[in-house]
C-alpha positions as CSV (number, residue, x, y, z in Angstrom):
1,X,-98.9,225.6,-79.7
2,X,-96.2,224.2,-82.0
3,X,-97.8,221.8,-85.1
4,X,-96.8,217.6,-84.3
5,X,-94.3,216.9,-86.7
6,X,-95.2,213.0,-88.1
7,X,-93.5,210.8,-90.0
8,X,-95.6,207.7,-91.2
9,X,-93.7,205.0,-93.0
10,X,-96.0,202.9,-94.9
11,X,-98.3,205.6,-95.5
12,X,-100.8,203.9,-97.9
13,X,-102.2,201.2,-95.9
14,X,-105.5,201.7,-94.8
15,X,-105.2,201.9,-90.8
16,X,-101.8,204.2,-91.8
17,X,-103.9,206.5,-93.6
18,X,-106.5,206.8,-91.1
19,X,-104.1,207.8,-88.9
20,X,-102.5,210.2,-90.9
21,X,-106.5,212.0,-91.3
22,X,-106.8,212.4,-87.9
23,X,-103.1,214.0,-87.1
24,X,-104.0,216.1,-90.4
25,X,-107.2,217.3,-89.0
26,X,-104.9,218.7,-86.1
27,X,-102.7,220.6,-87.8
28,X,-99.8,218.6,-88.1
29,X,-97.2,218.6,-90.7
30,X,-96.5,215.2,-92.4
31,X,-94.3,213.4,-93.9
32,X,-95.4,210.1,-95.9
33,X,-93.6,207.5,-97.2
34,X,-95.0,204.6,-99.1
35,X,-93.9,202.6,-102.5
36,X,-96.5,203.4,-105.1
37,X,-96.5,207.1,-106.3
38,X,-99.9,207.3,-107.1
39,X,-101.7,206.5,-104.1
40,X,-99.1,208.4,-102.2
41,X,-99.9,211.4,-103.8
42,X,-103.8,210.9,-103.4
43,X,-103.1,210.6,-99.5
44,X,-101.5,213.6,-99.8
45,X,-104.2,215.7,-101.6
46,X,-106.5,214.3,-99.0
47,X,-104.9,215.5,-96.1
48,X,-104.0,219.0,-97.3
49,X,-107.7,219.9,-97.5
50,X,-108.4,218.4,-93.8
51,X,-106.1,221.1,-92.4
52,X,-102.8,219.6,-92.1
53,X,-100.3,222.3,-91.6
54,X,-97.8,221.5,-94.3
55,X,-97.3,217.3,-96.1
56,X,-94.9,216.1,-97.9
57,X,-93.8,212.7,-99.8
58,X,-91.3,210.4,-100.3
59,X,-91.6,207.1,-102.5
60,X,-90.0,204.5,-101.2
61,X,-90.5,200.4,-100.8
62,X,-89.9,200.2,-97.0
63,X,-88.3,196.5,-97.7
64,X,-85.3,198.3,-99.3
65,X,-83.5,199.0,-96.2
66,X,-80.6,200.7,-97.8
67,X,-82.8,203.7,-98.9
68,X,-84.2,203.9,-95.7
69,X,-81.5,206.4,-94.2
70,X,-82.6,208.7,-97.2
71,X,-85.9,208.6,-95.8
72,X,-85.2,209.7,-92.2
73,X,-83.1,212.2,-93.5
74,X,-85.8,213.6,-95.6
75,X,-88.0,213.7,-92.8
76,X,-85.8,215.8,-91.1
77,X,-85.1,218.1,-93.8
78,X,-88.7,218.8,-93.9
79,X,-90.0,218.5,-90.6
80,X,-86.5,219.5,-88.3
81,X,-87.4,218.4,-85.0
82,X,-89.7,214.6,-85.5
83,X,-91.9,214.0,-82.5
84,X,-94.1,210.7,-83.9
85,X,-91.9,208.4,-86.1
86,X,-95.0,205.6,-86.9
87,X,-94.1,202.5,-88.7
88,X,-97.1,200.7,-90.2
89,X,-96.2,198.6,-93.0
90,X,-97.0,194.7,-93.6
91,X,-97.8,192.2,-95.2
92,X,-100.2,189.1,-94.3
93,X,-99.4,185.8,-96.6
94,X,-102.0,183.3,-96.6
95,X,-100.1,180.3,-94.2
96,X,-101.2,177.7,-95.8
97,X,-99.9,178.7,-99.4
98,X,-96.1,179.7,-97.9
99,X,-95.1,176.9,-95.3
100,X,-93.6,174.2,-97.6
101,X,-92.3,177.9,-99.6
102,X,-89.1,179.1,-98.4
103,X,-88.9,182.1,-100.4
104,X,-92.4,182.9,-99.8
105,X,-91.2,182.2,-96.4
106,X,-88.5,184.5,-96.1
107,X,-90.1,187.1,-97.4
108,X,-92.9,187.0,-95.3
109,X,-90.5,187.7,-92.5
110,X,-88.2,190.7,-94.3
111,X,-91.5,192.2,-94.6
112,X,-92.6,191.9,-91.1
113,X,-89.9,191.8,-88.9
114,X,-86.3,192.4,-91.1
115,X,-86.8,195.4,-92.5
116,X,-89.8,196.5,-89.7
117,X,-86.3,196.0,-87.2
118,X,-83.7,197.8,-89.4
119,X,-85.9,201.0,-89.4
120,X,-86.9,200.9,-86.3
121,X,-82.8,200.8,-85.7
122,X,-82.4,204.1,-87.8
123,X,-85.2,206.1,-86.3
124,X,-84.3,205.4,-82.9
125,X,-80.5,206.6,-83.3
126,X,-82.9,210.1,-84.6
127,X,-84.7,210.5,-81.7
128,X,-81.8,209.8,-79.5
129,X,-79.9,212.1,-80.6
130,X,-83.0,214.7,-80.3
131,X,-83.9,213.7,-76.9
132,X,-87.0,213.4,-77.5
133,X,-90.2,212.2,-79.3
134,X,-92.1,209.1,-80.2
135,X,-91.5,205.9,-81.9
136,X,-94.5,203.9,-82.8
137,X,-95.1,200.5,-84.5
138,X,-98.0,198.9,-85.3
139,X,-97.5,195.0,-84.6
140,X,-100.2,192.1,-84.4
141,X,-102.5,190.1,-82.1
142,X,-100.8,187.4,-84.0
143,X,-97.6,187.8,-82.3
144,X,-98.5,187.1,-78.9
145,X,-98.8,183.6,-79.6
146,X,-98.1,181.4,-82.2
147,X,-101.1,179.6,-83.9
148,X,-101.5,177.2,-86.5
149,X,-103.1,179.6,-89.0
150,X,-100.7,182.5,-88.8
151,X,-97.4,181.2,-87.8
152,X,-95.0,182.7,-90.1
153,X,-96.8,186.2,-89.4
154,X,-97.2,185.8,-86.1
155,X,-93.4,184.7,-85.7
156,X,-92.3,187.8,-87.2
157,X,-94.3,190.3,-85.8
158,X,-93.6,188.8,-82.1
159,X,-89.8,189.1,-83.1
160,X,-90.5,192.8,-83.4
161,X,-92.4,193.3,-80.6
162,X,-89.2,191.8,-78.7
163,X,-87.1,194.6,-79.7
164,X,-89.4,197.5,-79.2
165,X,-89.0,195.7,-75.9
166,X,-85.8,196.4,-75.7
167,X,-85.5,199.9,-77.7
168,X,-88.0,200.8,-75.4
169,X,-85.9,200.1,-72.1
170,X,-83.2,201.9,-74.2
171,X,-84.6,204.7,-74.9
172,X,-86.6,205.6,-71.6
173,X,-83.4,207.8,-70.6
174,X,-83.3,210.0,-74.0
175,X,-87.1,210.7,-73.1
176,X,-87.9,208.5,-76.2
177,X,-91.7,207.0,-76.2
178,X,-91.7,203.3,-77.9
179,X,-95.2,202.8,-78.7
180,X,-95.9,199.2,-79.5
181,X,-99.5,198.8,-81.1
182,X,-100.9,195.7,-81.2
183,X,-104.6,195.5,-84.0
184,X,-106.5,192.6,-83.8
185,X,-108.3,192.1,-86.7
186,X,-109.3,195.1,-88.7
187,X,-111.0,195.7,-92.2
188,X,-109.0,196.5,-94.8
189,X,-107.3,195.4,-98.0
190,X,-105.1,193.1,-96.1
191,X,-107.4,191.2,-94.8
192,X,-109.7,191.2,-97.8
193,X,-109.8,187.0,-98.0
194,X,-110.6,186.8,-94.8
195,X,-114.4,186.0,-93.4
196,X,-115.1,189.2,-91.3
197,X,-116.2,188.7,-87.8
198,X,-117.8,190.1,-85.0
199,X,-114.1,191.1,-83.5
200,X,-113.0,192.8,-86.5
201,X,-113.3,196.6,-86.6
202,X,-112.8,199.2,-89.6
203,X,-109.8,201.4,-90.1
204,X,-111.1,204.7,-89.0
205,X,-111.8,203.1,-85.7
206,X,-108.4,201.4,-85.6
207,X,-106.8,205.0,-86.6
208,X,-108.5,207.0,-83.5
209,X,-106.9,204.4,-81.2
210,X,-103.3,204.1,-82.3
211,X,-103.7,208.2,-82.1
212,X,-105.5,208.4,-78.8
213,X,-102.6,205.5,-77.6
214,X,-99.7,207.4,-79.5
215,X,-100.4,210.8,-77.8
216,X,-100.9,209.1,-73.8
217,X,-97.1,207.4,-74.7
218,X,-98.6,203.8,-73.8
219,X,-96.3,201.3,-74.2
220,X,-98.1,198.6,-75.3
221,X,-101.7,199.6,-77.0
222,X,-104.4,196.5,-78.2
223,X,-106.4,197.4,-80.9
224,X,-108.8,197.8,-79.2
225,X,-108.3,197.5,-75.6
226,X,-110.9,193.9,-75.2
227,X,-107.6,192.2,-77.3
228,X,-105.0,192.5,-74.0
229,X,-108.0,190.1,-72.5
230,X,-108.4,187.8,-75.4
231,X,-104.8,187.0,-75.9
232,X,-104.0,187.0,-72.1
233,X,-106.3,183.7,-72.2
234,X,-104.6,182.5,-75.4
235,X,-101.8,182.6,-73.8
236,X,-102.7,180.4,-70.8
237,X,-103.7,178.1,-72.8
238,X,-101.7,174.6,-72.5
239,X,-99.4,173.8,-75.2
240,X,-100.8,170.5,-75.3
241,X,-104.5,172.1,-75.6
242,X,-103.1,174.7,-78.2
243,X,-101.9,172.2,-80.8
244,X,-105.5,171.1,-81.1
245,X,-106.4,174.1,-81.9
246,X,-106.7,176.3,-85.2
247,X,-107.5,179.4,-84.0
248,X,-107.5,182.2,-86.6
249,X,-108.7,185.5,-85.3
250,X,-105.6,188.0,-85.2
């Protein structure tokens, strides 16, 4: 049986990592990309001695999307064929200390949704042209609805989930996957300033799920499942009722 062949940008975050464990655990050959060298690398040592077949990777701040091109084709060089393409990259601003900040704003949103789209842009002309494979991002609870305490995130992250929508529907015919995942709340750096609840889970658990959804080709994976629940009643809730409201989980 042939080794996957991955590709995760934004290979340092914690769920991102946890993910790359378990494909290393199965043999896969890897490709990581991620901005700072030195946690890179440490990823990378990790995974060679939990079995992955063969890693390799390439620094790179996933907001600069004119390098990003060099990155898919580096992924290619290494891996040939892709068969995951996982984007997991993001940041999460504290709302209250960016909405009367337009920069802070705006770069909220190129690191959510601008550069999140642009990629996802590039690696779907790759797996086009391959007929074939899987491209998975990793989006929010928070875009489902907007909500008082997570607007700006939440805005961006729906914005993305509207194009895998449609990359999705456009890729069905090249027998493309678009994997949408959508966490609710998990326990990592990120989310560090945050009071942890009882719907929060840790990044190992988070990593088994977006695997487990990635390899079934589900189109659109909560984090865990119980979220599709919670946000379906968010989302019935009357605008009138949901301006009230400040709800912060996701």
């Amino acid at each position: 049986m042939t080794a996957e062949r991955v590709l995760v940008a934004g290979a340092t975050s914690a769920i991102a990592a946890a993910v790359a464990r378990r494909y290393a655990e199965a043999g896969a050959d890897l490709v990581l990309a991620a901005r700072d060298a030195g946690k890179l690398s440490a990823v990378a040592d990790d995974l060679r001695v939990r079995g992955t077949g063969r890693v390799e990777t390439f620094v790179i701040d996933m907001v600069d999307t004119a390098r990003q091109a060099e990155l898919l084709a580096a992924a290619q060089a290494a891996l040939g064929r892709i068969d995951v393409v996982l984007v997991a990259w993001g940041t999460l601003p504290d709302q209250a200390a960016i909405e009367h900040d337009v920069a802070a704003t705006l770069a909220c949103w190129e690191a959510n949704a601008t550069s999140v789209v642009a990629f996802l842009a590039q690696a779907a002309d790759v797996l086009e042209a391959q007929r074939g494979g899987c491209l998975a991002v990793i989006t929010s609870v928070a875009g489902v609805r907007g909500r008082r305490a997570n607007y700006t995130y939440g805005a961006a992250k729906a914005g993305v989930i509207a194009f895998a929508q449609g990359l999705r529907a456009r890729l069905f015919a090249a027998g493309v996957a678009v994997v949408e995942l959508r966490p609710g709340p998990v326990d990592t750096p990120m989310t560090a300033r945050l009071r942890k609840g009882p719907l929060f889970i840790g990044p190992e658990r988070a990593g088994a799920l977006i695997v487990g959804a990635i390899r079934r080709r589900r189109d659109i994976a909560y984090i865990p499942g119980y979220w599709r629940w919670i946000m379906l009643a968010v989302a019935l809730v009357p605008e009138g009722v949901m301006k009230r409201l400040n709800l912060s989980a996701g």
